[in-house]
N, C-alpha and C positions, 0 to 999 in steps of 0.2 A: 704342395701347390693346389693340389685340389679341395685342401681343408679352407685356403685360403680365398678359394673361389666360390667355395658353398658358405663363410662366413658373408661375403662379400653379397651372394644374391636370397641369405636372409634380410640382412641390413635393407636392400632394396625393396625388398616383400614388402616391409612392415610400413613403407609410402612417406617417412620421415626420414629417408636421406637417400643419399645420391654417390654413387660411389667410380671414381673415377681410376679408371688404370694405364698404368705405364706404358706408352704406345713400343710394342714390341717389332721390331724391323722384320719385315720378309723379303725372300727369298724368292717367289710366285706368289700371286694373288690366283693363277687359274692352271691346270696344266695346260700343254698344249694338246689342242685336237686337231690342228692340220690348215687352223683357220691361216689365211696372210696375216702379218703382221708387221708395223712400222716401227722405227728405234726415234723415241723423244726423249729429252733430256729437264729432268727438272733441274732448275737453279736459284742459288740464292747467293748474295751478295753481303758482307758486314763493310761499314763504311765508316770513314771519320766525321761526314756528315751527307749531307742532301743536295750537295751542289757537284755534280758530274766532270762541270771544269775547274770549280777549286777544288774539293776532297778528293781523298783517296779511297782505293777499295785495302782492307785488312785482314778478309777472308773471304772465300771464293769456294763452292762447295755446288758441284754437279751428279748428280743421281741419275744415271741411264735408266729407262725401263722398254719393255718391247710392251703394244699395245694393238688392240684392233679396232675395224673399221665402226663395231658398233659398241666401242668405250670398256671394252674387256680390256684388264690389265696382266699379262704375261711375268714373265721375268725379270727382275728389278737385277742390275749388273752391279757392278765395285763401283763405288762412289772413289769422286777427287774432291778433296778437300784438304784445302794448304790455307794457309796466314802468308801473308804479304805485310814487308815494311814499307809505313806509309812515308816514311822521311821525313817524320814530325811527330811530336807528339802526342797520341792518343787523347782526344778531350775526356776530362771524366766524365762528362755526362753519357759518353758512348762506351766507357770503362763500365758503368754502374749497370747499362743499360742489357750490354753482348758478357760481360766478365772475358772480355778480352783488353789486356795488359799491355804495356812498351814490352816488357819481359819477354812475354807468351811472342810476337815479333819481331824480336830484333836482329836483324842479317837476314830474315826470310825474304824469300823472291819468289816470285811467279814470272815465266816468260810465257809474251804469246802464242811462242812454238808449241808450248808442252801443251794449250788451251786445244789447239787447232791440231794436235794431234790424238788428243783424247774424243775430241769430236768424230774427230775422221768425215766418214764419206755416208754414214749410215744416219748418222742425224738427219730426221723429217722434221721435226718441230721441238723449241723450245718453250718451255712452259713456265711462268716464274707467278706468285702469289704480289702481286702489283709492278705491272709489266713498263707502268711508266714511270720510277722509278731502278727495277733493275735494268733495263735495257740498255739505257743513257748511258749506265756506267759499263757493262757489259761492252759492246759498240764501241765506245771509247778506249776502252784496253784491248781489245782483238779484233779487231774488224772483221773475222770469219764472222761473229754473228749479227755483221750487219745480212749478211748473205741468205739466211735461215728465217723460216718464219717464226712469230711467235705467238703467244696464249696467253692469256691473263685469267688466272683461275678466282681471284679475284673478284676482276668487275665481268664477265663472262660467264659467271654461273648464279639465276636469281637467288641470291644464299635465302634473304630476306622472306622473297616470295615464298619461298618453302618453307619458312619458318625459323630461321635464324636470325633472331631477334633482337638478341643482345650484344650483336657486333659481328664483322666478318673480319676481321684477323682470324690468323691461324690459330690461337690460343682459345680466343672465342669458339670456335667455330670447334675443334677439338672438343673444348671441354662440353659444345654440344651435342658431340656421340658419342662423349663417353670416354675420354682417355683422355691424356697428358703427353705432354713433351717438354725436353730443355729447350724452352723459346730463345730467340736471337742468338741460337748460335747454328748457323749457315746448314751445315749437312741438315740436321735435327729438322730444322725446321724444313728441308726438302723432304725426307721420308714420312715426314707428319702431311705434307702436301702431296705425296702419293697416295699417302693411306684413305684422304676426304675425297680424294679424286675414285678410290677403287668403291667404293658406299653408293649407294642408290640415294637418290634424294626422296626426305622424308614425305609430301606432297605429290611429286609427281609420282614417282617409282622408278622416273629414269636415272640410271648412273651420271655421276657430276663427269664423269669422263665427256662422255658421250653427248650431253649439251653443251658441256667447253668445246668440243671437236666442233659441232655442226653451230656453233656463234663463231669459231676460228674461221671457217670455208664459208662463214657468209660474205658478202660482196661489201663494202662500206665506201663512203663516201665524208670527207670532214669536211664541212660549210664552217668558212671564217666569214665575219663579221666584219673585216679591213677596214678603218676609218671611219666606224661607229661613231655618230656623235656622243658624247658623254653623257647627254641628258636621256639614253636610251638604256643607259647602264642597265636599272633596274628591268626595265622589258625584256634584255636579252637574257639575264641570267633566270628569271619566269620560266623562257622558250628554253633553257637548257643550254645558254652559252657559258662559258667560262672563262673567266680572267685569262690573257696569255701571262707569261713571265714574267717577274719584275722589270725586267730590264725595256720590256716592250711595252710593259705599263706606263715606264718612264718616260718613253717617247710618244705614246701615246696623248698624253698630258699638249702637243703641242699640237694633236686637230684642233683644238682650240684659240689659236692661235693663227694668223696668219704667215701661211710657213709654202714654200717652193713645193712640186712636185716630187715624191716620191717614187723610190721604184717600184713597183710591181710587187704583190705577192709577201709585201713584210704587213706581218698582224700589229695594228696601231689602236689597239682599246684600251678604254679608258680607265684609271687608277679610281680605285675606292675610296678617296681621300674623303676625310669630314673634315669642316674649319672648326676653327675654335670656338661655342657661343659667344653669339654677338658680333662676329663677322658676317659679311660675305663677300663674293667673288663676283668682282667688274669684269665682264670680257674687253673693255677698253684700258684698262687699266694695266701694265706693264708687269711682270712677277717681280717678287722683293732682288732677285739674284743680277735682273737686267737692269736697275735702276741706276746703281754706279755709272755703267756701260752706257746707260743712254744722256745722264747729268754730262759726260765726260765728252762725247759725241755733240750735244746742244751747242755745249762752249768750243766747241773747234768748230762747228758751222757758223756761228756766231759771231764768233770775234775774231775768225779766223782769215787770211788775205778772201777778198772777194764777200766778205760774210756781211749778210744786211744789215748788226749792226754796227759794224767796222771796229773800235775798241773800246768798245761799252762793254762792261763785265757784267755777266747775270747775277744778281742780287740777292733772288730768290731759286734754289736750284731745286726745291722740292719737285719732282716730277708727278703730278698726275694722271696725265696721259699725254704724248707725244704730242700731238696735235693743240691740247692746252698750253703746254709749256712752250712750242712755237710763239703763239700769239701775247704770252706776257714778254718774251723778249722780243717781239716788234718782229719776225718774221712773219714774210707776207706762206700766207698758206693758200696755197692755190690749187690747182687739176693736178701737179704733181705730187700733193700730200700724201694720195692714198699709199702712192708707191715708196716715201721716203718713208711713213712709219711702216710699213712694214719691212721694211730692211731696217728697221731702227729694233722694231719687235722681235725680228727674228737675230738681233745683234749682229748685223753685218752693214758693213758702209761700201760704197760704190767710189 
């Protein structure tokens, strides 16, 4: 081993290469001298994909370690780490990705007892390498760690600022001090996230511990943006906003629109859509999806008992805009138009 080590720090000597080693698991990073110390839990999650409510989680791998107040790391304890059957098939992109198999899970279980009992009562904080990501799923399958706080070693520690340049994943960020590990697969990549955590960062000189801790205990505050107009898209994302979910995007899509009061408190920003060149987008003009809806609504007001024009049939049912297609079928548009197109807009009849 040691012939292996003195080949290793010629090869570096001589300033034309770089030599990366096997990240070896420990046991203590410091011994004890009497300091307190708190039990946190690193974690990491393997998934069938990126959606919290449709995938599943397929491996599941907790690393305990004891820590102190000023980012010293103690005693790293017996890691959990089991495979879970997702009750579907494995995609291969996440086969090719983790080298985890149907095989490698099939009949495996995780219960949330056995989560919630390895935690116990000693857990102060959970720690995971992109916390918005593992949480959701985490949360989802045990609800004890909705209970706990947690860390993002992640976006929490300036990796960048200090000089990690070429990326902050864990592999990156690894092979920037100097070692390796079997990436995407759950435990690995927790004792690889102990180990960047136990390191002084190269700029400041303070431990990544220890500025993960004191950005965890600072105070935060999240400003939504609720009902941004669309045309603001671009200045928010400037000032540091962020798209919400697809699915909020989607509904978002209808501030533009005239549409009833919503609740309180749901994020309604707007979707990144580009049209096709050579389009563009009329705010009076109806979406292609309501057009049926609103053709089919003209003709029952229309010709329907009491309809202005009694059993005259529309001709022409190209829609426009609400308000045009009133007046080629001879209805009078009057003080209550505002209100019929928009119940026409938002696909709803009275």
């Amino acid at each position: 081993m040691r012939d292996e080590e003195d080949m290793a720090a010629l090869l570096e000597s001589t300033g034309r290469y770089r030599v990366l080693r096997r990240l070896a698991p420990r046991a203590a990073y410091h011994a004890p001298d009497g300091t307190p110390t708190r039990r946190a839990v690193f974690i990491d999650l393997e998934t069938t994909g990126l959606d919290p409510v449709a995938d599943e989680i397929v491996e599941i791998a907790m690393v305990p370690f004891d820590y102190s107040d000023d980012g010293r790391i103690f005693a790293v304890h017996e890691s959990f780490a089991r495979f879970r059957d997702p009750g579907r098939p494995i995609p291969p992109e996440v086969s090719a990705m983790t080298g985890i198999t149907d095989a490698m899970v099939a009949g495996a279980a995780i219960e949330p007892a056995e989560i919630e009992a390895f935690l116990g009562d000693t857990a102060a904080l959970v720690v995971a390498h992109n916390c918005s990501f593992d949480r959701r799923f985490a949360e989802r399958f045990c609800p004890a760690f909705a209970h706990l706080p947690w860390a993002c070693s992640w976006a929490e520690i300036p990796w960048r600022e200090e000089g990690f340049v070429d990326g902050t994943k864990l592999v990156h960020l690894a092979a920037a001090c100097g070692f390796f590990h079997e990436g995407h697969r759950a435990v690995h990549d927790c004792l690889a996230g102990i180990e960047l955590l136990s390191r002084p960062l190269p700029r400041s000189g303070q431990r990544a511990l220890a500025v993960l801790l004191s950005s965890a205990r600072a105070p935060r505050w999240r400003v939504r943006a609720a009902g941004a107009p669309f045309e603001l898209r671009e200045s928010l994302k400037r000032r540091g906003y962020r798209l919400g979910s697809r699915r909020a995007r989607r509904a978002a899509r209808m501030v533009r629109r005239p549409a009833r009061k919503r609740p309180r408190g749901r994020e309604r920003l707007p979707p990144p859509r580009d049209l096709p060149a050579g389009r563009s987008r009329s705010r009076s003009a109806p979406s292609r999806r309501l057009r049926p809806l609103l053709r089919s609504l003209l003709i029952r007001l229309a010709i329907g008992p009491g309809g202005a024009i009694g059993g005259r049939v529309l001709k022409d049912s190209k829609v426009v805009s609400s308000g045009a297609a009133f007046r080629r079928a001879g209805v009078p548009v009057g003080r209550s138009s505002p209100k019929i197109r928009s119940d026409l807009t938002r696909g709803r009849t009275r």
